[in-house]
Backbone bond lengths (Angstrom), bond angles and torsions (degrees), N, CA, C in turn:
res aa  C-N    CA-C-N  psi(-1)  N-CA   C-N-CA  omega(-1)  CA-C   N-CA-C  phi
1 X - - - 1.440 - - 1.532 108.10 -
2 X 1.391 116.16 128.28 1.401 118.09 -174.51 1.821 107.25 -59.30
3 X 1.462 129.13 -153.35 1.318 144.06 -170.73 1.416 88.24 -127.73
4 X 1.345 146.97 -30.24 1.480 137.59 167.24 1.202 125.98 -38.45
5 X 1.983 98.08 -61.50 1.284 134.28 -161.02 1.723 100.98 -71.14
6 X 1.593 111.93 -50.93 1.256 128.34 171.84 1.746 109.89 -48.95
7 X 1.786 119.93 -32.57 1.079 108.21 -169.65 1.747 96.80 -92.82
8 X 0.804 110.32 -25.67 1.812 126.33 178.00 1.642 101.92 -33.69
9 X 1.571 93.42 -76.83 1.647 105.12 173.16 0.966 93.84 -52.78
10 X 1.424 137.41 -121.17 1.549 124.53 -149.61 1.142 124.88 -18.59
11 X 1.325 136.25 -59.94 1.949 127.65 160.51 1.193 105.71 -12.78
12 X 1.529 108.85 -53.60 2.078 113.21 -154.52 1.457 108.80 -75.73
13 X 1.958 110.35 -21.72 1.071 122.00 -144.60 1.916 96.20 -103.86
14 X 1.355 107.74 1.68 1.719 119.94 -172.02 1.553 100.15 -100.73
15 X 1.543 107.41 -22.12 1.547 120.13 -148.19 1.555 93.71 -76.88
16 X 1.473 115.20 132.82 1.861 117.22 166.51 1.265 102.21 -42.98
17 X 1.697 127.63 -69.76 0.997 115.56 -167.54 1.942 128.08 -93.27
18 X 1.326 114.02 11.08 1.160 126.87 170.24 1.575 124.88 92.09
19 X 1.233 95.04 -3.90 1.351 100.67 179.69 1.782 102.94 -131.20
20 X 1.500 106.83 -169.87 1.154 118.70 -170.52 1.901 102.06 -151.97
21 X 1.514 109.22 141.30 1.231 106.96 167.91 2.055 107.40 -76.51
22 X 1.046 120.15 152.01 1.572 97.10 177.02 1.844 94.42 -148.57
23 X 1.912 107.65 100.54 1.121 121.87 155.53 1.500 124.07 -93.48
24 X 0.985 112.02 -5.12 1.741 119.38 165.43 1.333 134.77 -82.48
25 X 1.209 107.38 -149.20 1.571 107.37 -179.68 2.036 92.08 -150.08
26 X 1.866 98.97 125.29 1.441 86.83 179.72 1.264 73.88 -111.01
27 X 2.038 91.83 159.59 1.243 117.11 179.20 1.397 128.63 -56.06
28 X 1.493 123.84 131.15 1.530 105.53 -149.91 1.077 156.45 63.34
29 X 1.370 105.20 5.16 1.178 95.84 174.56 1.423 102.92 -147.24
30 X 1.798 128.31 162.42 1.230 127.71 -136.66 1.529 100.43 -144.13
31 X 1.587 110.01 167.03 1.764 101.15 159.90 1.213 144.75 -39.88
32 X 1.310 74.88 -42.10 2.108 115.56 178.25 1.609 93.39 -51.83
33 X 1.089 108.62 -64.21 1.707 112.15 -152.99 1.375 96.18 -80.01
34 X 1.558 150.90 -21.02 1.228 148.16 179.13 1.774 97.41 -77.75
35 X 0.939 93.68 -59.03 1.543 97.13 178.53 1.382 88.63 -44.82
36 X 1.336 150.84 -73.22 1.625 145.66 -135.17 1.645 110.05 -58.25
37 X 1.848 93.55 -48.02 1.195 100.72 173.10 1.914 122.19 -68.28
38 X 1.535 114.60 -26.23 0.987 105.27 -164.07 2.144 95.07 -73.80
39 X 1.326 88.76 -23.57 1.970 85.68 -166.98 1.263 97.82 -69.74
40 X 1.478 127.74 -41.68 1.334 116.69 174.56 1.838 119.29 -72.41
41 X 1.122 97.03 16.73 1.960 115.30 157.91 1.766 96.42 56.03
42 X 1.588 107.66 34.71 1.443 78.10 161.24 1.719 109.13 -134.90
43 X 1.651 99.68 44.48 1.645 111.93 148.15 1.465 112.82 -145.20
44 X 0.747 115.62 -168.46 1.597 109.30 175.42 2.159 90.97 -160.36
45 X 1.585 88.88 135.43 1.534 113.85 -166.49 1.452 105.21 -100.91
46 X 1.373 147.12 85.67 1.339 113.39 144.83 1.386 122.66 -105.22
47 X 1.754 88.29 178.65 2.163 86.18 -171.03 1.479 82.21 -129.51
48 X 1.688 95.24 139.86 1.784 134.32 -175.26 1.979 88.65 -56.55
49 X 1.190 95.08 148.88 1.669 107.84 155.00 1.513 120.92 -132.38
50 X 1.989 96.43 161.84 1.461 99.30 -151.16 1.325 126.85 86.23
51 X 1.657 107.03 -133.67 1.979 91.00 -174.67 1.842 108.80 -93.50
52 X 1.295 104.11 10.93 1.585 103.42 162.02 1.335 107.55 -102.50
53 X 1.457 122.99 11.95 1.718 105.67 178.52 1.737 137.73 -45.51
54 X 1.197 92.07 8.22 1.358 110.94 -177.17 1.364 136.37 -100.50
55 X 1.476 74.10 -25.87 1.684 94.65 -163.39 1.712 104.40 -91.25
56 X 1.500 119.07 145.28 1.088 123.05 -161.17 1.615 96.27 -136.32
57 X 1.840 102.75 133.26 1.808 111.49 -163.96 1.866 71.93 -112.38
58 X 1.434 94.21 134.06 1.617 104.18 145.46 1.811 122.49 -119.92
59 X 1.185 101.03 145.84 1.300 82.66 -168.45 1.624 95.31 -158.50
60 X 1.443 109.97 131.85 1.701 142.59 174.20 1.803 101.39 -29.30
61 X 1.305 109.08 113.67 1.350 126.13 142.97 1.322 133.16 -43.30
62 X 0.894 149.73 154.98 1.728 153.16 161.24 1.433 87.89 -56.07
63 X 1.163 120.02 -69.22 1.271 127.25 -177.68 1.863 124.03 -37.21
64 X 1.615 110.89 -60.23 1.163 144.52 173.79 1.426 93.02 -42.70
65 X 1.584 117.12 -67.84 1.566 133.35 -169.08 1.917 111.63 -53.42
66 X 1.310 88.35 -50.86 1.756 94.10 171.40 1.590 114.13 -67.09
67 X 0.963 129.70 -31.99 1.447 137.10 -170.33 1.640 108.95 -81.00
68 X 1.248 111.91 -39.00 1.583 124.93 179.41 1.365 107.79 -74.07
69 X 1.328 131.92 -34.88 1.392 146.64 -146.76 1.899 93.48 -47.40
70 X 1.475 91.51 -64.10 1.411 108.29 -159.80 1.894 103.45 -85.15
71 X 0.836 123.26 41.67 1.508 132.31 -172.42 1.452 110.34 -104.50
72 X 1.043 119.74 123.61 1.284 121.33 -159.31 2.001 91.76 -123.66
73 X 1.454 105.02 123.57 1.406 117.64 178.54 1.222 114.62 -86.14
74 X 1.482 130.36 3.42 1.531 134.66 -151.70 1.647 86.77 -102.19
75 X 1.515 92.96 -56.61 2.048 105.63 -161.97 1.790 95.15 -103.39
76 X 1.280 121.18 -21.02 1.547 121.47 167.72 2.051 89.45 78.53
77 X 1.083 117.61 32.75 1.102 126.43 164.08 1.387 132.12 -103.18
78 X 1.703 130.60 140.67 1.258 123.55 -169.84 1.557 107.92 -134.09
79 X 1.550 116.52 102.16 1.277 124.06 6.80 1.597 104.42 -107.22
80 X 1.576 88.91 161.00 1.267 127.96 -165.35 2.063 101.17 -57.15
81 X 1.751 98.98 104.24 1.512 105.83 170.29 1.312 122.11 -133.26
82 X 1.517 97.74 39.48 2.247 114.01 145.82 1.075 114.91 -96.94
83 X 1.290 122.21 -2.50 1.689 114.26 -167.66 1.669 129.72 44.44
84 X 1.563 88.78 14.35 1.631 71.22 175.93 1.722 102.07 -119.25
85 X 1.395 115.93 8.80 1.537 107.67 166.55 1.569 109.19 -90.23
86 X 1.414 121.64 -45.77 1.583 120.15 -172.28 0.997 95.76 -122.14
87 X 1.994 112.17 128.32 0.950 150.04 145.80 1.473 139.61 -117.31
């Protein structure tokens, strides 16, 4: 799993409601690689219909959610062994 994809989840994984609307472009990272994560089932992708046909919700897996838990943003390690991301 790239350091994008790893920061992807965590974004989703800070979020109140777990997901994110996503009309941009985050750095590094691509369709390709959302798709990677969604096949390995730990996001789930849909796209709005009508005049949101564009717009694309990603949003945290059971799976996604367990996997992020222990993710540490300080050292970008899983799980986190600098101690200075989870405490």
């Amino acid at each position: 799993m790239t350091r994008q994809q790893m920061q992807l989840l965590y974004f989703l994984s800070i979020k109140d409601e777990s997901q994110e609307y996503v009309e941009w472009t985050i750095d590094g990272i691509d369709d390709a690689a959302i798709m990677e994560l969604q096949d390995k089932e730990l996001v789930f992708v849909s796209i709005g219909e009508g005049y949101v046909g564009s717009l694309k919700t990603i949003s945290l897996t059971p799976s996604g959610q367990e996997l992020i838990k222990d993710y540490c943003d300080v050292c970008e390690c899983t799980p986190c062994d600098c101690d200075w991301g989870n405490y």
